[in-house]
PDB file with SEQRES, HELIX, SHEET and CRYST1 records, atoms N, CA, C and O in Angstrom:
SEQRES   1 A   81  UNK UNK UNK UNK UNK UNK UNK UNK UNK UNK UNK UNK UNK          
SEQRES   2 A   81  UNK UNK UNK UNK UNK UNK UNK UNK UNK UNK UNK UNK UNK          
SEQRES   3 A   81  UNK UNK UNK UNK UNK UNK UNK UNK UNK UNK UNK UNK UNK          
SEQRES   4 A   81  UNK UNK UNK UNK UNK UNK UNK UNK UNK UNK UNK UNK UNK          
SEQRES   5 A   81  UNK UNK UNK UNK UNK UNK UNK UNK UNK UNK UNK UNK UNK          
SEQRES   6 A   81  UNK UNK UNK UNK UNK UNK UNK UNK UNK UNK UNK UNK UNK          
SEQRES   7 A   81  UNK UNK UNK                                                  
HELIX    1 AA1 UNK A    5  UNK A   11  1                                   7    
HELIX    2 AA2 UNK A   15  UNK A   17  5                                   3    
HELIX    3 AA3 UNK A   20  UNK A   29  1                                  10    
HELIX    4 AA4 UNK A   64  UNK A   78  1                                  15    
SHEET    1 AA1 2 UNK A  45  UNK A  47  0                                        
SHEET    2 AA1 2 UNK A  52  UNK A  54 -1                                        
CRYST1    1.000    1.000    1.000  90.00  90.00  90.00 P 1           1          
ATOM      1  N   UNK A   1     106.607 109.716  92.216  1.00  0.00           N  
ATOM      2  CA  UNK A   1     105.295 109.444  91.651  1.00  0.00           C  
ATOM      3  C   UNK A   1     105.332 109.778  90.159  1.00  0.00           C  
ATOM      4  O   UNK A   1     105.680 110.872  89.714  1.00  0.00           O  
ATOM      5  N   UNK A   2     104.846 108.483  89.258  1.00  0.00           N  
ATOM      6  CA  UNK A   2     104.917 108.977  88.177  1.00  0.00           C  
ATOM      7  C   UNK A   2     103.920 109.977  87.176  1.00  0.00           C  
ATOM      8  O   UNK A   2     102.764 109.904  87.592  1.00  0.00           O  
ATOM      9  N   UNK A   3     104.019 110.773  86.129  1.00  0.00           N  
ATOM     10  CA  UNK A   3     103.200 111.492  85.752  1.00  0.00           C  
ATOM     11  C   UNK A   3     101.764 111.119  85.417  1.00  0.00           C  
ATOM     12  O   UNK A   3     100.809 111.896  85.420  1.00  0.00           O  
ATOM     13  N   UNK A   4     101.733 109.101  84.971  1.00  0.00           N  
ATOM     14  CA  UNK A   4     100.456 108.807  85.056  1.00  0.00           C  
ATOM     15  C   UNK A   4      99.710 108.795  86.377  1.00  0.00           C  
ATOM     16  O   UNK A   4      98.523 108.905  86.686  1.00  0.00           O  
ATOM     17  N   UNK A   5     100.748 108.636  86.984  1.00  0.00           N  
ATOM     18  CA  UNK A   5      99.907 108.493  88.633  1.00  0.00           C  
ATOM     19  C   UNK A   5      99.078 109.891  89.271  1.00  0.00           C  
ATOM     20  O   UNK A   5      97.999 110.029  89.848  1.00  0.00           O  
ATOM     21  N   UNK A   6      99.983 110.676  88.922  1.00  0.00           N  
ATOM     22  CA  UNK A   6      99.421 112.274  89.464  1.00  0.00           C  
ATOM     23  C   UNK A   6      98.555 112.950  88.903  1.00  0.00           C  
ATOM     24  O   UNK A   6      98.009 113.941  89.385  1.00  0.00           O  
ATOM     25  N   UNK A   7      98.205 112.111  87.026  1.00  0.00           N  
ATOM     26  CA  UNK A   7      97.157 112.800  86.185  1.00  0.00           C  
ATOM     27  C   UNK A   7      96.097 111.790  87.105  1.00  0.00           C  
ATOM     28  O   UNK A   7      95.365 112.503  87.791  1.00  0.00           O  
ATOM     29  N   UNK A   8      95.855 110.495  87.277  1.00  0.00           N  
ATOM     30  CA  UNK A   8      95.148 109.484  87.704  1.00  0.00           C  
ATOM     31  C   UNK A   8      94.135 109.886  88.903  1.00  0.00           C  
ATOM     32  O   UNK A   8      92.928 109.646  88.914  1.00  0.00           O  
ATOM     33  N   UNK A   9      95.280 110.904  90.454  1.00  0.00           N  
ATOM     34  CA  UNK A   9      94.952 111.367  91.217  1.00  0.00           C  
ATOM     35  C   UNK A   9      94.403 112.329  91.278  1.00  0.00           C  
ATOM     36  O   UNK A   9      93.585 112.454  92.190  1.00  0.00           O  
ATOM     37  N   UNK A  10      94.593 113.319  90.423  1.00  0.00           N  
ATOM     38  CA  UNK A  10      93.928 114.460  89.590  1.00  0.00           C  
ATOM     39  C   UNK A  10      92.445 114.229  89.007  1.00  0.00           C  
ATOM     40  O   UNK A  10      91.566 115.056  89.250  1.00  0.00           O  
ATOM     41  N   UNK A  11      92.225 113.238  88.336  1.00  0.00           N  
ATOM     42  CA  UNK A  11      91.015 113.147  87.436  1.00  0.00           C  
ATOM     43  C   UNK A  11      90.241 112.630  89.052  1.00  0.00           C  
ATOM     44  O   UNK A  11      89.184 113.185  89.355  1.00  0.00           O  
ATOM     45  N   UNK A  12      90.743 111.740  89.857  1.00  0.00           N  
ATOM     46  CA  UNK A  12      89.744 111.148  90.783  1.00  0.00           C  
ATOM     47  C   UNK A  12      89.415 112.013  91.851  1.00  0.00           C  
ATOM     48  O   UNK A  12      88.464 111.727  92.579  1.00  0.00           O  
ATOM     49  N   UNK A  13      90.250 113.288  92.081  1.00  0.00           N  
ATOM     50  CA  UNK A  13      90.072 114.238  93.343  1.00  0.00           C  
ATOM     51  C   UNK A  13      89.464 115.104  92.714  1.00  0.00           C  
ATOM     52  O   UNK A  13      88.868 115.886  93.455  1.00  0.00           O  
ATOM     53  N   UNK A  14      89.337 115.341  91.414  1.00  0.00           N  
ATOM     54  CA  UNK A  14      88.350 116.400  90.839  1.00  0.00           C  
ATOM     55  C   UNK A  14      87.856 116.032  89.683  1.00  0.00           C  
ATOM     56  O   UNK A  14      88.372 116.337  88.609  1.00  0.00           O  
ATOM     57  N   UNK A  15      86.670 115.250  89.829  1.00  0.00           N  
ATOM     58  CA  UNK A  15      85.953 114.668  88.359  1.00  0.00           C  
ATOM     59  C   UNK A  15      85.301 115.818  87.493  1.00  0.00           C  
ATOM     60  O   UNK A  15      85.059 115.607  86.305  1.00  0.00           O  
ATOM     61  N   UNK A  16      85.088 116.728  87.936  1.00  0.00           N  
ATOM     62  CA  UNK A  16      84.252 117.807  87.322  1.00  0.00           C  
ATOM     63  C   UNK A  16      84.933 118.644  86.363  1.00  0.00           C  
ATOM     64  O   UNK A  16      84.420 119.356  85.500  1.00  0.00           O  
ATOM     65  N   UNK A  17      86.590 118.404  86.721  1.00  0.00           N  
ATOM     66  CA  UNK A  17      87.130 119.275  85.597  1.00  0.00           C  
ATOM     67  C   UNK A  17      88.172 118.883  85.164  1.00  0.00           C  
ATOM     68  O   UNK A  17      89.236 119.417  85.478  1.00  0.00           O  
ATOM     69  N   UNK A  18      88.061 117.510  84.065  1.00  0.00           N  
ATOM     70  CA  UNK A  18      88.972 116.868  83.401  1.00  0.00           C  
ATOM     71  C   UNK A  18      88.710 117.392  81.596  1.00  0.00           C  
ATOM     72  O   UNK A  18      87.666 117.743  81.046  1.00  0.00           O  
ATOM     73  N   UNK A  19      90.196 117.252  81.005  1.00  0.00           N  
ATOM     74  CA  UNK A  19      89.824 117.562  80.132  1.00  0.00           C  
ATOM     75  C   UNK A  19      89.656 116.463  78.861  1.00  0.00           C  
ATOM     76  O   UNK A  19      90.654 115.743  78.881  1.00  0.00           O  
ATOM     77  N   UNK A  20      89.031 116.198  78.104  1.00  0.00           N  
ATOM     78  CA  UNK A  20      89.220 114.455  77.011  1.00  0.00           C  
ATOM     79  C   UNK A  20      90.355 114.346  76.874  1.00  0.00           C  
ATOM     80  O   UNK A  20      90.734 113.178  76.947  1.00  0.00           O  
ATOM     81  N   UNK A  21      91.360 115.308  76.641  1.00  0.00           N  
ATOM     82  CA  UNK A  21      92.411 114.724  75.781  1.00  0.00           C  
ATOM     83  C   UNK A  21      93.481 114.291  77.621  1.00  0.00           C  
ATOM     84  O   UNK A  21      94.676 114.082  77.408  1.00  0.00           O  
ATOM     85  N   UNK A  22      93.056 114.194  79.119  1.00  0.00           N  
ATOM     86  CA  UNK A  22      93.735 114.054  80.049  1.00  0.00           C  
ATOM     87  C   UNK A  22      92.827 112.747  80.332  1.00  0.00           C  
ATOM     88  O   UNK A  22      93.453 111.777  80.759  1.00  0.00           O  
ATOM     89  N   UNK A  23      91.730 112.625  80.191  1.00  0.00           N  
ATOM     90  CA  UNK A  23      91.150 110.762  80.267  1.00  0.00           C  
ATOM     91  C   UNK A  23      90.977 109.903  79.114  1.00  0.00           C  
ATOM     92  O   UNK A  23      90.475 108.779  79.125  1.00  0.00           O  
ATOM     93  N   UNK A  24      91.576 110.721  77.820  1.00  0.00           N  
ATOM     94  CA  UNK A  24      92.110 110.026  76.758  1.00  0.00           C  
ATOM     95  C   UNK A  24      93.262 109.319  77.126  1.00  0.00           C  
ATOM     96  O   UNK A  24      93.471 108.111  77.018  1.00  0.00           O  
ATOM     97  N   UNK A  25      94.299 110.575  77.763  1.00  0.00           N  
ATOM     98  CA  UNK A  25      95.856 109.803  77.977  1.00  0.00           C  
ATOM     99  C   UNK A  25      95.675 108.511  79.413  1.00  0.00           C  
ATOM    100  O   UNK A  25      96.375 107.502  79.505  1.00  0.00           O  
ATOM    101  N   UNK A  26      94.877 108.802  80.117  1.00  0.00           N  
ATOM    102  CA  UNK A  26      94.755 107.704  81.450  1.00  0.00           C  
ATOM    103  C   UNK A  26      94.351 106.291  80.810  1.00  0.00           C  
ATOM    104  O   UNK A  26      94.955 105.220  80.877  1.00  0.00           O  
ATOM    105  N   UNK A  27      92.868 106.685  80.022  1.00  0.00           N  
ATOM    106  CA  UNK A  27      92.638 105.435  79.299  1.00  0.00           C  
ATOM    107  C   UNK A  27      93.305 104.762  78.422  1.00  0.00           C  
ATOM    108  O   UNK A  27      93.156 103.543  78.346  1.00  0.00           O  
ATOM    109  N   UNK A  28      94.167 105.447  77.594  1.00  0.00           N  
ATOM    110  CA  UNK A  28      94.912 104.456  77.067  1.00  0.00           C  
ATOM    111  C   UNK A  28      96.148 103.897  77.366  1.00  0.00           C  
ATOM    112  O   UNK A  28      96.684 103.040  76.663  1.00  0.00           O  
ATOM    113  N   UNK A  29      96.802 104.539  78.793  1.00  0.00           N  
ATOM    114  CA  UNK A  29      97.877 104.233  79.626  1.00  0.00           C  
ATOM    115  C   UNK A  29      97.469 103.010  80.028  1.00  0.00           C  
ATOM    116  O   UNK A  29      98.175 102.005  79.938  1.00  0.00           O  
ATOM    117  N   UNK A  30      96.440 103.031  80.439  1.00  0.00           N  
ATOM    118  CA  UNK A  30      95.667 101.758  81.132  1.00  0.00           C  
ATOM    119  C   UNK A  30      95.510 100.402  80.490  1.00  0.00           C  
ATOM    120  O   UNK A  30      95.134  99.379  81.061  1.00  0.00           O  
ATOM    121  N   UNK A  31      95.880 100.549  79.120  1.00  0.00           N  
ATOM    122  CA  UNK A  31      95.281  99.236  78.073  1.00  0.00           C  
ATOM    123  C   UNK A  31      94.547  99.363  77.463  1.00  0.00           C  
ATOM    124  O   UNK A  31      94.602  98.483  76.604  1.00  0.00           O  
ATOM    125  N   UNK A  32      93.014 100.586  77.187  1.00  0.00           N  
ATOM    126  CA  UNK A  32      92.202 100.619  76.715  1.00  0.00           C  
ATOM    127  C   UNK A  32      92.349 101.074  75.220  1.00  0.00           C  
ATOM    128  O   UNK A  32      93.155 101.983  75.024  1.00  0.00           O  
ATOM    129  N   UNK A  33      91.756 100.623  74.271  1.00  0.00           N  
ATOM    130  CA  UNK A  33      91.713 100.798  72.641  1.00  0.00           C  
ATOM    131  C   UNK A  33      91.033 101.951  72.444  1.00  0.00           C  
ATOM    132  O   UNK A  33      90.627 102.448  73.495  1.00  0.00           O  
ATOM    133  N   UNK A  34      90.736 102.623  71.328  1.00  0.00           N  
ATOM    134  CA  UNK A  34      90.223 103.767  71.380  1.00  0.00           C  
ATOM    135  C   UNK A  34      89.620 104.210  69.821  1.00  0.00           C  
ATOM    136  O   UNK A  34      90.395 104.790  69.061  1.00  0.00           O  
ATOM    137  N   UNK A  35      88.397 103.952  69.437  1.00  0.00           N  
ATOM    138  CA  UNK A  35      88.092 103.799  68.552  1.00  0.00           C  
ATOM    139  C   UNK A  35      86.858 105.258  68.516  1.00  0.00           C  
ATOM    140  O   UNK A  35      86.761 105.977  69.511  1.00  0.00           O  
ATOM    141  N   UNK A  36      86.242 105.444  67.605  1.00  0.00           N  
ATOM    142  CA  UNK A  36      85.319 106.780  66.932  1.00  0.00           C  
ATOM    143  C   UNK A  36      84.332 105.915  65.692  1.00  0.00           C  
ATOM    144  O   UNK A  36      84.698 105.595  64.561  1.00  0.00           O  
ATOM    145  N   UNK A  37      83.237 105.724  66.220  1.00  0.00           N  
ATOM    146  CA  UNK A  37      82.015 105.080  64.880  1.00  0.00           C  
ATOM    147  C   UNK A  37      82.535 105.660  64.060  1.00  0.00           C  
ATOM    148  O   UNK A  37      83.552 106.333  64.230  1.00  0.00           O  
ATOM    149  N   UNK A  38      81.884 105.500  62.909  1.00  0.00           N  
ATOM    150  CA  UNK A  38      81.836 105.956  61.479  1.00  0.00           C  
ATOM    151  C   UNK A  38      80.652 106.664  61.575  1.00  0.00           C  
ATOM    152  O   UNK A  38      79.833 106.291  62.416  1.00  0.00           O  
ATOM    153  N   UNK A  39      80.313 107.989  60.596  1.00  0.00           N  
ATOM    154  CA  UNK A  39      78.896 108.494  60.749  1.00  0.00           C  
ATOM    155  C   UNK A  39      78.857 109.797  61.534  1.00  0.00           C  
ATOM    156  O   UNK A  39      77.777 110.234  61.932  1.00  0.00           O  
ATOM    157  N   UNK A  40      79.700 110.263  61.706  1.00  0.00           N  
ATOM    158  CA  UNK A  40      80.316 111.471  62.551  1.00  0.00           C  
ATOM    159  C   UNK A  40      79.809 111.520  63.860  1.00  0.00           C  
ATOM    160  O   UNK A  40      79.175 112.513  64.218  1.00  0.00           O  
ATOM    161  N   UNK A  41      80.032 110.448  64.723  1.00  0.00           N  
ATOM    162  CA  UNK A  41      79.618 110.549  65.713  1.00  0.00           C  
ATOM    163  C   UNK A  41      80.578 111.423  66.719  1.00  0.00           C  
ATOM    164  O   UNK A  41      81.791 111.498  66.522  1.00  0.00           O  
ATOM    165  N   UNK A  42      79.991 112.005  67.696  1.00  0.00           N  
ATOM    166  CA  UNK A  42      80.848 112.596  68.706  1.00  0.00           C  
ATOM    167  C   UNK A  42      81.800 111.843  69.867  1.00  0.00           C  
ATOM    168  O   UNK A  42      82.790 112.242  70.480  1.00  0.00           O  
ATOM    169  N   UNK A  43      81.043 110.547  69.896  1.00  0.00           N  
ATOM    170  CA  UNK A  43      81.495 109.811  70.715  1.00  0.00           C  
ATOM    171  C   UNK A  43      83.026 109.052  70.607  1.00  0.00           C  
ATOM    172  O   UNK A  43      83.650 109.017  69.546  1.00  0.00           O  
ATOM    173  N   UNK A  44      83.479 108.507  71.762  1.00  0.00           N  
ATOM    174  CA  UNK A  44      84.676 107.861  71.560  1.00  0.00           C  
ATOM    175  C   UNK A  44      84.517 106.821  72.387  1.00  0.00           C  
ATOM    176  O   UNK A  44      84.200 106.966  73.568  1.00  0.00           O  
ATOM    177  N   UNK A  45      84.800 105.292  71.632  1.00  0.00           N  
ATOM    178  CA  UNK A  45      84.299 104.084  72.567  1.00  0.00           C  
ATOM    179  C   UNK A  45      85.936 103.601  72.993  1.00  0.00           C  
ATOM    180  O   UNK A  45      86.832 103.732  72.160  1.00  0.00           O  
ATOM    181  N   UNK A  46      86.205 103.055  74.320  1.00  0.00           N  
ATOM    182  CA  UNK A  46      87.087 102.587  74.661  1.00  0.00           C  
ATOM    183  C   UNK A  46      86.629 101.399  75.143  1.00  0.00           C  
ATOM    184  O   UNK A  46      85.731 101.216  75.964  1.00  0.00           O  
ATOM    185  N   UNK A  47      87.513 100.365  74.402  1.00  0.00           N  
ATOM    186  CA  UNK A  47      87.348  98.909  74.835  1.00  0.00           C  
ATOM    187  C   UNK A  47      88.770  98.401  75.338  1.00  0.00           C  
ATOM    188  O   UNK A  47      89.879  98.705  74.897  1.00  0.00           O  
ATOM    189  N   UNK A  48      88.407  97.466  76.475  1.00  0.00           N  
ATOM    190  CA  UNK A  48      89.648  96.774  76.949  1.00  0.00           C  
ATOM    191  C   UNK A  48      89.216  95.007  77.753  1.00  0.00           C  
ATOM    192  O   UNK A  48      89.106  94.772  78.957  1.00  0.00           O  
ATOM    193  N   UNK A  49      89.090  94.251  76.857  1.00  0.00           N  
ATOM    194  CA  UNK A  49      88.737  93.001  76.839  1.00  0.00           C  
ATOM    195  C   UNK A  49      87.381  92.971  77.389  1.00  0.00           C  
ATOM    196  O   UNK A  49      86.766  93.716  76.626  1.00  0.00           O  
ATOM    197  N   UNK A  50      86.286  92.401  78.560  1.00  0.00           N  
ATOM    198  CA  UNK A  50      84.951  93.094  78.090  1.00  0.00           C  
ATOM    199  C   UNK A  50      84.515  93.789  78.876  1.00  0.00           C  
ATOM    200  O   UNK A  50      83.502  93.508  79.517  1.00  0.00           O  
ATOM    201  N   UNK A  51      85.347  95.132  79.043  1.00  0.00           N  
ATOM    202  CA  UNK A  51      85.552  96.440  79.568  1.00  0.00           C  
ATOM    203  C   UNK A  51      84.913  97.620  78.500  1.00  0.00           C  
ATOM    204  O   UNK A  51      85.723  97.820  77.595  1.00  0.00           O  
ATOM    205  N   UNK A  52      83.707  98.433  78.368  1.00  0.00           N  
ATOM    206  CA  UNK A  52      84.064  99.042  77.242  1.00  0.00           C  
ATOM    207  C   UNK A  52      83.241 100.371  77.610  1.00  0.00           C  
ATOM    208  O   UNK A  52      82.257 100.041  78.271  1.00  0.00           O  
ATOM    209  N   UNK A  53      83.306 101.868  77.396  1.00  0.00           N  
ATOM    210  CA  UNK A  53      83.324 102.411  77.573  1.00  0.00           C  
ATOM    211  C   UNK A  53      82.687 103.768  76.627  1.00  0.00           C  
ATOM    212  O   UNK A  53      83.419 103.952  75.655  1.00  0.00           O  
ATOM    213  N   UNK A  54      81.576 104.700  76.675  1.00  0.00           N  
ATOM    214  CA  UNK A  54      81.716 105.283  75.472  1.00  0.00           C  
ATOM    215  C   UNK A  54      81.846 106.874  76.251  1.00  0.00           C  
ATOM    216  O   UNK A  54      81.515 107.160  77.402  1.00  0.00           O  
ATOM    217  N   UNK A  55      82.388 107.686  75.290  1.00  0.00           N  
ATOM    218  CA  UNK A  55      82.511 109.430  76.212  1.00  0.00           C  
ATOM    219  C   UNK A  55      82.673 110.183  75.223  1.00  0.00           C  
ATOM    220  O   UNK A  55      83.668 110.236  74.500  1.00  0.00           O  
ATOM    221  N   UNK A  56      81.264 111.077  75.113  1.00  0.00           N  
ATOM    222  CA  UNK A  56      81.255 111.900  74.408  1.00  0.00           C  
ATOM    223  C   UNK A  56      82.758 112.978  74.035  1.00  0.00           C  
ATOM    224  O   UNK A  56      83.614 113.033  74.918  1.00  0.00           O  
ATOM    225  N   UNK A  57      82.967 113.721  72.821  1.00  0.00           N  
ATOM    226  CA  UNK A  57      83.906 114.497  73.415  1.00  0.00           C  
ATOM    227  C   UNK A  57      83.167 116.334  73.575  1.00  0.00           C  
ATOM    228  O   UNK A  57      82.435 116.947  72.799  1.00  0.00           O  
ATOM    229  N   UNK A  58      83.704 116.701  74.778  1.00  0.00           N  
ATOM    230  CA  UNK A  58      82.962 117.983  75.008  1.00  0.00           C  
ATOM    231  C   UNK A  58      84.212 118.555  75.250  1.00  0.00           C  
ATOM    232  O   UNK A  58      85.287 118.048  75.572  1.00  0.00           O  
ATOM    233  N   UNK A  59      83.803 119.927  74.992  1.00  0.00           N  
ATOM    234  CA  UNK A  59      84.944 121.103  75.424  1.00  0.00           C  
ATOM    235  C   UNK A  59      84.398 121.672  75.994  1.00  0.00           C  
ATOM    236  O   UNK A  59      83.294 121.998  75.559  1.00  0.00           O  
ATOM    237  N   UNK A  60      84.860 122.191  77.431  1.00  0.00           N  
ATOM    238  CA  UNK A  60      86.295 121.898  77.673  1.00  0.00           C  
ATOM    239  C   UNK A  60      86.421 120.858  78.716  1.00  0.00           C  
ATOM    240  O   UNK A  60      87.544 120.588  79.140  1.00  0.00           O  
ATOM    241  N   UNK A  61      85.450 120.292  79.137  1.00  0.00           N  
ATOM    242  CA  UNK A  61      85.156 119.424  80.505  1.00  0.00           C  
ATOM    243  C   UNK A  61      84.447 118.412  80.141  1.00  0.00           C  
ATOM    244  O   UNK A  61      83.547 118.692  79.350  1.00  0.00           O  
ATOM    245  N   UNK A  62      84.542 117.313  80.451  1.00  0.00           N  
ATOM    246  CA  UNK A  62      83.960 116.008  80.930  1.00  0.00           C  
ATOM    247  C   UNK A  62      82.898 116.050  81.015  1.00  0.00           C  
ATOM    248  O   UNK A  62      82.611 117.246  80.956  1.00  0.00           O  
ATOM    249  N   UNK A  63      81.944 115.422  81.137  1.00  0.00           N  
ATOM    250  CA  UNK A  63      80.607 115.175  82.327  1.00  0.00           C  
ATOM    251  C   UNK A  63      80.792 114.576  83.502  1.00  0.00           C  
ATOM    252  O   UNK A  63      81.174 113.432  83.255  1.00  0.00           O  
ATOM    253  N   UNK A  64      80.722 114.752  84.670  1.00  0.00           N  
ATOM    254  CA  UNK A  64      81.348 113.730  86.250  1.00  0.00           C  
ATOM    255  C   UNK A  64      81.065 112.345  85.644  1.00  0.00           C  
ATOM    256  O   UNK A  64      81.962 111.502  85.626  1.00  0.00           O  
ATOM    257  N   UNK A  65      80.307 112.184  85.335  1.00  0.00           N  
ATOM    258  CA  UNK A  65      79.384 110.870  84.951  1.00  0.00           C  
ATOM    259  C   UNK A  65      80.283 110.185  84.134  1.00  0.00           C  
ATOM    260  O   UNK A  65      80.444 109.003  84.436  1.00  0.00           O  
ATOM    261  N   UNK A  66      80.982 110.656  83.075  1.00  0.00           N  
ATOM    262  CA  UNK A  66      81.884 109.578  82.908  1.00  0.00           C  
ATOM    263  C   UNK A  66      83.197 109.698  82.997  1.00  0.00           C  
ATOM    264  O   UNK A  66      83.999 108.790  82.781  1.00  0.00           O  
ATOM    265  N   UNK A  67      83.519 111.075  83.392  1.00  0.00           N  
ATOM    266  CA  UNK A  67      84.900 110.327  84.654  1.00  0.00           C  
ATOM    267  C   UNK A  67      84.857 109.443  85.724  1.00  0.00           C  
ATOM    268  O   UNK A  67      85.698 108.551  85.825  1.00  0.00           O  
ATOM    269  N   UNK A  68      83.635 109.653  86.833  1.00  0.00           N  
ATOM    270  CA  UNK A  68      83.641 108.131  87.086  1.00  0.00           C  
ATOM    271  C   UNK A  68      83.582 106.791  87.126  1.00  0.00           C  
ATOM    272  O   UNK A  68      83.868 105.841  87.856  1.00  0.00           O  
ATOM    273  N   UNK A  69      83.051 107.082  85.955  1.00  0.00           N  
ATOM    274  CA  UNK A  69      82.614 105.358  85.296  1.00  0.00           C  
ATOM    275  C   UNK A  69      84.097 105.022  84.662  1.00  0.00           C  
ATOM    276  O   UNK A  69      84.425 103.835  84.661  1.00  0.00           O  
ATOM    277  N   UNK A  70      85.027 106.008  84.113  1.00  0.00           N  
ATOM    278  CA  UNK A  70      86.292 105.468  83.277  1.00  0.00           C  
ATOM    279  C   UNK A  70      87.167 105.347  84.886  1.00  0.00           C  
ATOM    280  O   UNK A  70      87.896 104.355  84.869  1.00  0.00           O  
ATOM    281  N   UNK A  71      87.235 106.020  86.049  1.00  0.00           N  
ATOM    282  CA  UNK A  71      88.038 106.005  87.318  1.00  0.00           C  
ATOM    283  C   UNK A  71      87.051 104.266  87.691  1.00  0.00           C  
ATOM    284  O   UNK A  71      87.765 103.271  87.561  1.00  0.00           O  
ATOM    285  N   UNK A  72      85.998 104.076  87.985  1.00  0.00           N  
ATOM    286  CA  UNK A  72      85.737 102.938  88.188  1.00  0.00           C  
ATOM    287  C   UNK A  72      86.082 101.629  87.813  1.00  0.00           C  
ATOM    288  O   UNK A  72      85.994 100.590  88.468  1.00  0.00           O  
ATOM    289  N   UNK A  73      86.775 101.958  85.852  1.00  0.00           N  
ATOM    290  CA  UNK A  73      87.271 100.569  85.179  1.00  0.00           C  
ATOM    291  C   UNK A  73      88.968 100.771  84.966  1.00  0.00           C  
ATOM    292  O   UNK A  73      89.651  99.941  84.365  1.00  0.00           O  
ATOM    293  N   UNK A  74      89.515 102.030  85.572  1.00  0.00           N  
ATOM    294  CA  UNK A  74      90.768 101.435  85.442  1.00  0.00           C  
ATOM    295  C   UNK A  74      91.492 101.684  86.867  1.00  0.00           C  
ATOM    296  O   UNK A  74      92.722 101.732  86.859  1.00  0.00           O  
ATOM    297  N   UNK A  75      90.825 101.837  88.045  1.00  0.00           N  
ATOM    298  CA  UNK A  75      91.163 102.082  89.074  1.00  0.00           C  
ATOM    299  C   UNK A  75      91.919 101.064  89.801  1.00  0.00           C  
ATOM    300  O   UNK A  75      92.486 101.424  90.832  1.00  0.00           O  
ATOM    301  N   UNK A  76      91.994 100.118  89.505  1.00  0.00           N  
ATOM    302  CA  UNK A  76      92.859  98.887  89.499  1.00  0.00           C  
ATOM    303  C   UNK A  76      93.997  98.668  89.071  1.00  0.00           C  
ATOM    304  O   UNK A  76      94.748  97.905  89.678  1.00  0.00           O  
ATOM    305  N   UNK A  77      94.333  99.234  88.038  1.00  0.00           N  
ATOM    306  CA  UNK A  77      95.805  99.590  87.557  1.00  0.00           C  
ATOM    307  C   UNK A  77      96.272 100.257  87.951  1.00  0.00           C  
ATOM    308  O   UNK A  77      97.498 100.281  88.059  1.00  0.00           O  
ATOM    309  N   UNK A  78      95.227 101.391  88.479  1.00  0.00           N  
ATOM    310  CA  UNK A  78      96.601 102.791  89.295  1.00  0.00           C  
ATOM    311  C   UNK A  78      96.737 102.594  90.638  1.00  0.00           C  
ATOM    312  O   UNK A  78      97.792 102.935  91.173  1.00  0.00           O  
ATOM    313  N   UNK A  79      95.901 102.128  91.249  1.00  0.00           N  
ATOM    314  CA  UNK A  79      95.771 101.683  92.944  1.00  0.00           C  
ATOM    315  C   UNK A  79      96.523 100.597  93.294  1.00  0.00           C  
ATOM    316  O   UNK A  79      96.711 100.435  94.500  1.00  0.00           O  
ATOM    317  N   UNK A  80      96.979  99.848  92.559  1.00  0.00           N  
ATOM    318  CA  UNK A  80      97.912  99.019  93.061  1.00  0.00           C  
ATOM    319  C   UNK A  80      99.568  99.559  92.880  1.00  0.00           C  
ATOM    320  O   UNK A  80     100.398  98.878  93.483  1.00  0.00           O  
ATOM    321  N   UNK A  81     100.099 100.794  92.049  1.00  0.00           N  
ATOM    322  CA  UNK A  81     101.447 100.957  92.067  1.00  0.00           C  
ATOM    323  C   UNK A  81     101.691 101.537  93.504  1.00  0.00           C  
ATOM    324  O   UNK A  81     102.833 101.811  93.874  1.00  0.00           O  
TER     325      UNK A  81                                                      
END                                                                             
């Protein structure tokens, strides 16, 4: 099993305690772009054709809310290896 696969299984068996920079690395394993407004926003938008995504960054944890919404749009890439 590869290391994306086991971070993948990780973020989806425990949404509550991911960290940004571990659904940073999933999302962009996945295809997704990864962009930051201008204007000091906190946010980080991930787009992947018209897939797109925005997630605050918090320390040290996620919100569930959008680990599942990012496990919902790339769950297709990891469920099929």
């Amino acid at each position: 099993m590869s290391k994306l696969k086991k971070l993948y299984e990780k973020i989806k068996n425990n949404p509550r305690a991911v960290r940004f920079n571990e659904l940073d690395k999933i999302l962009r394993s996945a295809g997704f772009s990864k962009r930051q407004p201008s204007g000091g926003s906190s946010h980080f938008i991930y787009i992947k054709e018209d897939k797109s995504l925005s997630v605050p960054f918090d320390q040290p944890h996620i919100k569930r809310i959008y680990v599942e919404r990012a496990i919902e749009l790339i769950g297709d890439c990891f469920e099929e290896e």
